[in-house]
C-alpha positions, -999 to 999 in steps of 0.1 A, spaced: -448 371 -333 -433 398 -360 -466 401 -380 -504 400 -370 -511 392 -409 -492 376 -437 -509 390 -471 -499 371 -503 -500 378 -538 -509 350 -561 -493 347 -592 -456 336 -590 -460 338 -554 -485 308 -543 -494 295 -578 -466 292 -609 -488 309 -628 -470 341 -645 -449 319 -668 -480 305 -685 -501 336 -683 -477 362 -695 -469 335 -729 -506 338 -738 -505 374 -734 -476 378 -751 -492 360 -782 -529 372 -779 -517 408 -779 -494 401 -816 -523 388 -827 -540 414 -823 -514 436 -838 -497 450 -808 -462 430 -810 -454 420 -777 -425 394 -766 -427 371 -734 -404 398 -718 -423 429 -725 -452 411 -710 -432 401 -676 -420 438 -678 -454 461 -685 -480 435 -669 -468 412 -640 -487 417 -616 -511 441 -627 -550 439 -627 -563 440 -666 -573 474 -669 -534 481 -669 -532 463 -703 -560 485 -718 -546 514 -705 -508 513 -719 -520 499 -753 -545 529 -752 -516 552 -747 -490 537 -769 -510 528 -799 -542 551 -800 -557 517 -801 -583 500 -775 -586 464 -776 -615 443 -788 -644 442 -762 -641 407 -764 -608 409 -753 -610 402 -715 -631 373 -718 -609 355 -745 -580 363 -728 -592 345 -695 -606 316 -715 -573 307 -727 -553 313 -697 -578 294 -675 -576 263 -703 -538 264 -694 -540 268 -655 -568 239 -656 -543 215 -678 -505 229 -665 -504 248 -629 -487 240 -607 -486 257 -570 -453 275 -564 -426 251 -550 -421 249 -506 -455 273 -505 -475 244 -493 -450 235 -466 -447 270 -459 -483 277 -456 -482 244 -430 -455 264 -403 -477 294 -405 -512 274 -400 -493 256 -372 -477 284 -358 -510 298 -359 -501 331 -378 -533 346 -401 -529 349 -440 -549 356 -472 -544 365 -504 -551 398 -522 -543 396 -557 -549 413 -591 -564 387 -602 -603 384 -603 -618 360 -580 -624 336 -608 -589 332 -617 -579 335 -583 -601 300 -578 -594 281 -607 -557 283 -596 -564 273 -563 -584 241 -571 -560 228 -600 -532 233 -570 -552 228 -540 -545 254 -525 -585 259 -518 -576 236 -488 -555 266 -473 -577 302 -482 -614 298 -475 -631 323 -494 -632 349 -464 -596 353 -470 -595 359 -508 -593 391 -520 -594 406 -556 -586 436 -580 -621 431 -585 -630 444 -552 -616 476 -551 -614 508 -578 -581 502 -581 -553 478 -583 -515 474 -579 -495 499 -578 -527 518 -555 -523 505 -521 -564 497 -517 -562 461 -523 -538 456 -493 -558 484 -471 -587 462 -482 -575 432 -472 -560 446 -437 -594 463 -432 -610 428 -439 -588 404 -419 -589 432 -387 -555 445 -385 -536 473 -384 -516 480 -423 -482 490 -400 -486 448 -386 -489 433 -418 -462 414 -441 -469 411 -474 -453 386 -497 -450 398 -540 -428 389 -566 -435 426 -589 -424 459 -583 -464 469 -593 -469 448 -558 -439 458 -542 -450 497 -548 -487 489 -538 -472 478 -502 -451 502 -496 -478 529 -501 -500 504 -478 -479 511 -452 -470 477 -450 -436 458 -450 -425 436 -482 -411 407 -490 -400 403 -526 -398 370 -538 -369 366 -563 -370 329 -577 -384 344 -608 -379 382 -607 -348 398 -609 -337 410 -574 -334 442 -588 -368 448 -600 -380 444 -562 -353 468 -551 -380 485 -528 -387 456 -508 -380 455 -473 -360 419 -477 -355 399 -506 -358 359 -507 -351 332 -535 -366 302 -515 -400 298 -498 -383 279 -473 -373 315 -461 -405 327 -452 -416 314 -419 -383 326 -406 -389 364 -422 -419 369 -413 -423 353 -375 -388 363 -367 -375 329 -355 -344 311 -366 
């Protein structure tokens, strides 16, 4: 076996998510006066933990965002995972070679834990990450681009950072494993190939993954 530990993001990677979350970003921050287009969102945020969102409209308007701002913010993307998400398509059936092959995984995303579940029951995905194996932004100081989220989650799981994959579809992620000590692999159906540049292999189909990260054909 190639890896002792297949760590996931989970935005864009196992649920379809950053579509639908970065359009009610977009919007919520113009409302609030801070114009800000679909793209600038994928660009600046994806895959970041909130804090980042606070922290570069701190530092390019002078401006902090409402207090209430996290909690509307989740409210309305929640509304939209609960009615819209969809899990990421071949995950499920990729998920299945690795339970079968019996090859361990979890998640560690920037996501809280909340978001993190409501994703996963709209999708089902609950079925395939007990909650032993979810980790969050919220359980570290840090998130993406720090590597303490994927040390966590190594730590956690019991192995080694230097014998764990990890699967992400932003550089924020991409940079985070790297500095884990971990190997990448960025997941381009969405991202440009050349925003992941530092992975350790790009892949456009989850189809692709079993292969990459057992190291059969």
């Amino acid at each position: 076996m190639r890896y002792d530990l297949v760590v996931f993001d989970n935005d864009g990677v196992l649920v379809d998510s950053e579509p639908l979350s970065n359009t009610i970003l977009a919007g919520y921050l113009t409302e609030l006066g801070h114009p800000t287009s679909y793209e600038d969102s994928l660009r600046d945020y994806m895959g970041g933990a909130v804090h980042r969102i606070h922290d570069l409209v701190l530092e390019r308007s002078g401006q902090r965002l409402p207090p209430e701002f996290d909690e509307e913010f989740h409210g309305r993307v929640f509304e939209a995972f609960r009615r819209e998400l969809e899990p990421v398509r071949g995950v499920v059936e990729a998920l299945a070679v690795l339970r079968a092959a019996g090859v361990p995984y979890c998640v560690a995303s920037s996501g809280s834990h909340e978001r993190i579940r409501v994703g996963h029951r709209r999708t089902g995905l609950d079925a395939w990450f007990p909650e032993e194996h979810v980790f969050s932004a919220d359980d570290v100081g840090r998130g993406k681009p720090a590597p303490d989220l994927f040390l966590r989650a190594a730590e956690r799981m019991g192995v080694a950072p230097e014998r764990c994959a990890v699967v992400e579809d932003s550089p924020l992620g991409v940079e985070a494993a790297r500095a884990a000590g971990m190997d990448v692999y960025g997941f381009s159906a969405m991202t440009p190939a050349e925003r992941l540049a530092g992975a350790t292999e790009l892949f456009a189909d989850m189809a692709e993954l079993p292969r990459l990260v057992m190291g059969s054909t």
